[in-house]
N, C-alpha and C positions, 0 to 999 in steps of 0.2 A: 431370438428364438421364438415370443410370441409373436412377432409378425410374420414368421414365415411358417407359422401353425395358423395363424388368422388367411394367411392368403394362400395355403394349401387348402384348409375348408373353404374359402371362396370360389376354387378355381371348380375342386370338385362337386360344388353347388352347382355351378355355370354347366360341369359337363351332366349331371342330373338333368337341371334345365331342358341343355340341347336333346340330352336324350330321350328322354321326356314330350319334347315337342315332333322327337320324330317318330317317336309311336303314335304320336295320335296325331301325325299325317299319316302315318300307313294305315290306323285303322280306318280314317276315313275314306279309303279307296278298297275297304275288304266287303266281299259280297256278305249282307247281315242275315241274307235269306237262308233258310233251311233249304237243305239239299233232299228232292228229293228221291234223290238216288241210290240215299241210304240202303243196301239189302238189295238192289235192283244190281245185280253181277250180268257185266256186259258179256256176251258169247262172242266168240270170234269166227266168223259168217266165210264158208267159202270165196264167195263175190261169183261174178259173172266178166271176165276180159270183153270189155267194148268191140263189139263188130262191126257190120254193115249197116245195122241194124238202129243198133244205139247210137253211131256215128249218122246216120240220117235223121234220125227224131232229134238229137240234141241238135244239130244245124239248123232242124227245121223250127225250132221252138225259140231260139238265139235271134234267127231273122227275123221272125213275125214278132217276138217279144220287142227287138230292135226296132223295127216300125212302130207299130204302135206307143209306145213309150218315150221317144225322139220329140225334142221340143224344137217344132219350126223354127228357122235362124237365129238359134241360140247352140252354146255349146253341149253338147248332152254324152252323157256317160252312162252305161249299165252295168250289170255284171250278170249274163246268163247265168253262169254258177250258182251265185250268190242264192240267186232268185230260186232255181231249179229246189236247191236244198232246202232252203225254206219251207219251199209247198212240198216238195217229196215228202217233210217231215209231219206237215199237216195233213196233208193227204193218206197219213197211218193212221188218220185219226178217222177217216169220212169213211161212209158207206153207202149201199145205194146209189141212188144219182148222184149224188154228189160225187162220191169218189169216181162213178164211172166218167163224170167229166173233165174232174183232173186228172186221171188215170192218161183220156185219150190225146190233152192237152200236151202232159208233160213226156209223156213216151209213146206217142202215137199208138201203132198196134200194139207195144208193151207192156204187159200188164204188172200194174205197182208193187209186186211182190217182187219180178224178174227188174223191173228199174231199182229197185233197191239194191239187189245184188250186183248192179253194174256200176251203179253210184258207189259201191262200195268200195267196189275194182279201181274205177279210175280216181276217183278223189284220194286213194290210199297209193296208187301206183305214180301221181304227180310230182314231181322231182322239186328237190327244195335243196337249198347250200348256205354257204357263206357270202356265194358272188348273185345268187337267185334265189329269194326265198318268197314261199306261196305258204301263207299262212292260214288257215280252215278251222273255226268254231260255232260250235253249236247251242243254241242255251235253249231253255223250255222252262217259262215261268209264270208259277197259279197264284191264284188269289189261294191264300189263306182263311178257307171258309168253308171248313166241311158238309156244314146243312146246305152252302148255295153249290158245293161243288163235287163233284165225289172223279174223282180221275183215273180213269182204266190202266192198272198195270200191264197190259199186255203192251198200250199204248206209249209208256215210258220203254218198255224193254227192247222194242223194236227200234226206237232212235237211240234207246244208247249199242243198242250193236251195231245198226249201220253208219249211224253219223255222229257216235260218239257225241252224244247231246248230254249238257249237263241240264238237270230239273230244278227249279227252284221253288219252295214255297215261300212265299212273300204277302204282306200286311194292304199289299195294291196301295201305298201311302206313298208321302215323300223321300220318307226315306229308298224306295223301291224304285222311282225315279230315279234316284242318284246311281245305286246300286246296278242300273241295266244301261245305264249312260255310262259309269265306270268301267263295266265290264268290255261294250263297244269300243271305247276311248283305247281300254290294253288291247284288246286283239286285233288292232286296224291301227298297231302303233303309233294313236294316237293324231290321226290323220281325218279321222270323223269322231267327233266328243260325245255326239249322243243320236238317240231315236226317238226317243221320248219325252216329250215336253208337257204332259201331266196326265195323269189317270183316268179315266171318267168311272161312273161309279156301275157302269153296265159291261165294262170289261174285267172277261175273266183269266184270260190269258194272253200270254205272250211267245212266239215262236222266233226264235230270233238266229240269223247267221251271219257272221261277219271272215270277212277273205281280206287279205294284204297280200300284196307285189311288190315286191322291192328288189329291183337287178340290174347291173352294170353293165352298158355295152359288150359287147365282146373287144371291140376296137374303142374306148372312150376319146372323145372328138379333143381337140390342143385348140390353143389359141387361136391359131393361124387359122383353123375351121371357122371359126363366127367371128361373119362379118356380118353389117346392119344392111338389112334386107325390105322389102315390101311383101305387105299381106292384104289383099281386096278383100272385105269382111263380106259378109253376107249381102249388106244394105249397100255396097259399092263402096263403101269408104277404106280409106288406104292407111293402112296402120305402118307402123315403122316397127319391124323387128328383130330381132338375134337372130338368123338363120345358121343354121348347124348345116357343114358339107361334107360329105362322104362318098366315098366309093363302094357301090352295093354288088352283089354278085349275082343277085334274083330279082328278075324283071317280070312284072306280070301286065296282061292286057285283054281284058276280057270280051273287049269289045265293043263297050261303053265307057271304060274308064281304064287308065293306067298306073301303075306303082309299083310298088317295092319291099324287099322284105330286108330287115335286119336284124341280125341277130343279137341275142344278150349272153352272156359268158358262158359259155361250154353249150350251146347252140340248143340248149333245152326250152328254152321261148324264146319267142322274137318277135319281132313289131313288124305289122304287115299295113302299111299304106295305099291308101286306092284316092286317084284324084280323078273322079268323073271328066270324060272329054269338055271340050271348048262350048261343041255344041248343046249339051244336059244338062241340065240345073242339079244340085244336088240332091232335091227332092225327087227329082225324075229320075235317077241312079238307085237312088234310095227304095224307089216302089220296087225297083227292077231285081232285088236281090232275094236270092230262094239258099237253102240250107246246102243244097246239092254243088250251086252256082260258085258260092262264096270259097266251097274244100273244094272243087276243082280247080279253079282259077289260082287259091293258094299251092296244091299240088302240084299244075302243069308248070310255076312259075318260071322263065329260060333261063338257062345260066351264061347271063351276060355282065356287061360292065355296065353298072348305073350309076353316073352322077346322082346323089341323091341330096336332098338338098329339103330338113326340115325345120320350122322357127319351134324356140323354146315355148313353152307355154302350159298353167296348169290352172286348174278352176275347180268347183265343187259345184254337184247336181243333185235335186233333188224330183222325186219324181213319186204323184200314187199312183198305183196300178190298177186297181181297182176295174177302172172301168175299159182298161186295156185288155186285161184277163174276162173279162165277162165277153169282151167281142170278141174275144179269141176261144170262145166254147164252154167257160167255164161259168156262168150266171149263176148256179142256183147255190154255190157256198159262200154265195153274199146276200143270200136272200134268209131274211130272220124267219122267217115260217115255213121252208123249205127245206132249209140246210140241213144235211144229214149228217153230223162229228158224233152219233151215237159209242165209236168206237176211239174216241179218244177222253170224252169226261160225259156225264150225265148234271142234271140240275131240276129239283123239282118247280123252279121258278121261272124257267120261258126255254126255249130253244139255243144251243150256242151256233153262231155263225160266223164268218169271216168279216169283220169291221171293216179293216184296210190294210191293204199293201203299200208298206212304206220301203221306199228304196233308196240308199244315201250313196255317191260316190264321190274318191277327189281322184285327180292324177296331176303330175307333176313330171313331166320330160325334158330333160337339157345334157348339157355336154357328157354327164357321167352314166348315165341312165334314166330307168325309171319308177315312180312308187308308183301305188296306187292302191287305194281301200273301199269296200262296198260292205255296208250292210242291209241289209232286207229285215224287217219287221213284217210280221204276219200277225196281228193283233185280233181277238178272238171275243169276241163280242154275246152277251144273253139279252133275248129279246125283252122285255118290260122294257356339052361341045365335041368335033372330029375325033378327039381322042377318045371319045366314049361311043358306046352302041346308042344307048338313050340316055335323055335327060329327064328326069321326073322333079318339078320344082313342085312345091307346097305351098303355091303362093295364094290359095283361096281357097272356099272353104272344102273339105275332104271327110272322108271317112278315114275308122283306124282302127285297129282291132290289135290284140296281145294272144296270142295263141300256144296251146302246146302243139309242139312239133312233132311229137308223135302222132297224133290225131289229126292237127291239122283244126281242132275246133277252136273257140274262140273263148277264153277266159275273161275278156273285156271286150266291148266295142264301144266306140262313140262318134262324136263329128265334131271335128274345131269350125267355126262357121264364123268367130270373130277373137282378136286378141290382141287385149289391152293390155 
């Protein structure tokens, strides 16, 4: 009897122990910052239905961000969205010059009141499931420092109604690192771990957005689909790969380049590939693409039979923006003595401005579908054959985009250019 009182308390030691150890793994993945969103009651904003209007500025801002941010014969991935939300959210913050040059940047003639309301529209009208799921978070996080920082409520109210941003006050320590690494890590299901690799002691904020994709063919490919294939990388070398075959039903050809669209389960996204012709390099395809170009040629796509034919392959990019966005009109909210963020914090110790645009993505495609996760960091800085019609092979390097089907715009683009 005393042994089996001795090894009852033992066992119930053991599970204290475990359970014990598993609180304090959860707590170490629980955000430690103050919220500051406390009191801050989100309103629920009519929105604005995407038009002519919004569906040409977001295309147009997709291509030109696409250019510019593309890393010559290397594999490169973005996420317009990602990006878009990020700044729409900073951009509640600026005034003056500043905001009028992100204002024209990110919604062309759209002024950032009416692009809010659209963002609102479509980011909330985008279709998510079991067999496709589009996952969207927001975060907004201050240094903990009242005398250096003082942060306009109006400016927290307006992203928590449109983009559902949560606020954080935080100590700008180590511990805050972990905490906005952690938070990344869960909302990109753990497909990018982090943004932030240490503090500096002149940043006072953080604007941060993170998006995952994850969807299953509509048709997932069988065995008999992948066979080992050739891929010409970039530099002319021949790689040996898994190629995936299919039969497609949209064929596009724009006139420069040809491809294909396939769909992911219940035809609410789908992967739309473009393989520049024989004679265009892909950087010479690449200059050639306009907002307009890109939804048309997905639109006109013919309803034919395509051999289609893509190799597996997945990699992580990282990319700053900085000086992409500054060619692209927007220079003076990265300028420390310019910047105009009057309307998102005050500080009587220097001016705040835009540090850097940091952009993280992975993707991941093979016989079942595909993932894929992007965050954007906005970090906020104080100054001190016969049987078929065509054949589309993927055997070098191409462009690829993820798209919603309603629209027709572009939730992902990038370019395989090499794959090991």
């Amino acid at each position: 009897m005393l042994n089996k009182k001795r090894m009852l308390s033992a066992a119930l030691g053991l599970m204290l122990i475990i359970a014990m150890a598993f609180n304090l793994a959860g707590c170490s993945i629980e955000v430690q910052a103050a919220d500051l969103m406390d009191g801050v009651e989100a309103k629920t904003p009519t929105g604005r239905q995407p038009d002519e209007a919004f569906t040409a500025s977001y295309a147009d801002f997709s291509m030109e961000l696409f250019k510019k941010t593309i890393t010559e014969g290397k594999n490169s991935l973005i996420s317009p969205l990602s990006v878009m939300l990020a700044l729409a959210m900073t951009a509640n913050g600026a005034d003056t010059q500043t905001k009028a040059e992100m204002e024209t940047l990110l919604g062309g003639g759209i002024s950032l009141e009416n692009l809010n309301e659209y963002l609102y529209y479509y980011v909330n009208s985008l279709p998510s499931d079991k067999k496709y799921k589009l996952g969207i978070a927001n975060s907004i996080w201050f240094r903990d420092d009242e005398d250096t920082l003082a942060v306009e409520v109006d400016f927290l109210q307006i992203n928590a109604d449109y983009y559902n941003a949560s606020a954080y006050k935080s100590p700008f320590d180590a511990q805050t690192v972990k905490d906005i690494n952690n938070w990344v890590k869960d909302k990109t299901d753990g497909m990018i771990d982090s943004i932030v690799d240490r503090i500096d002691a002149d940043t006072v904020m953080y604007l941060i957005n993170a998006l995952v994709f994850d969807a299953e063919w509509a048709t997932i490919y069988e065995k008999n689909n992948i066979t080992d294939g050739t891929f010409t990388a970039y530099d002319g070398k021949k790689r040996t790969v898994e190629m995936m075959s299919s039969v497609e039903e949209r064929y596009i050809d724009d006139g420069k380049a040809t491809g294909f669209i396939k769909y992911y389960k219940d035809g609410k996204y789908a992967f739309v590939a473009l393989l520049p012709n024989v004679d265009i390099t892909l950087d010479e395809y690449i200059d050639t693409l306009t907002g307009e170009g890109f939804v048309t040629a997905v639109k006109n796509a013919e309803k034919v039979s395509v051999e289609a034919k893509t190799p597996k392959f997945n990699y992580a990019y990282t990319v700053t923006m900085n000086d992409a966005l500054k060619a692209l009109g927007m220079p003076t909210a990265f300028n420390s003595g310019t910047a105009d963020f009057s309307k998102l914090a005050s500080s009587p110790y220097g001016n705040i401005y835009i540090g850097e645009v940091l952009h993280k993505t992975f993707i991941s495609v093979d016989e079942r579908g595909t993932k894929a996760g992007a965050v954007t960091k906005v970090e906020m800085k104080l100054k001190s054959c016969p049987m078929y019609d065509y054949t589309v092979t993927l055997d070098r390097p191409f462009v690829y985009a993820i798209i919603d089907t309603s629209t027709n715009l572009p939730v992902f683009m990038g370019t395989v250019t090499d794959i090991e």
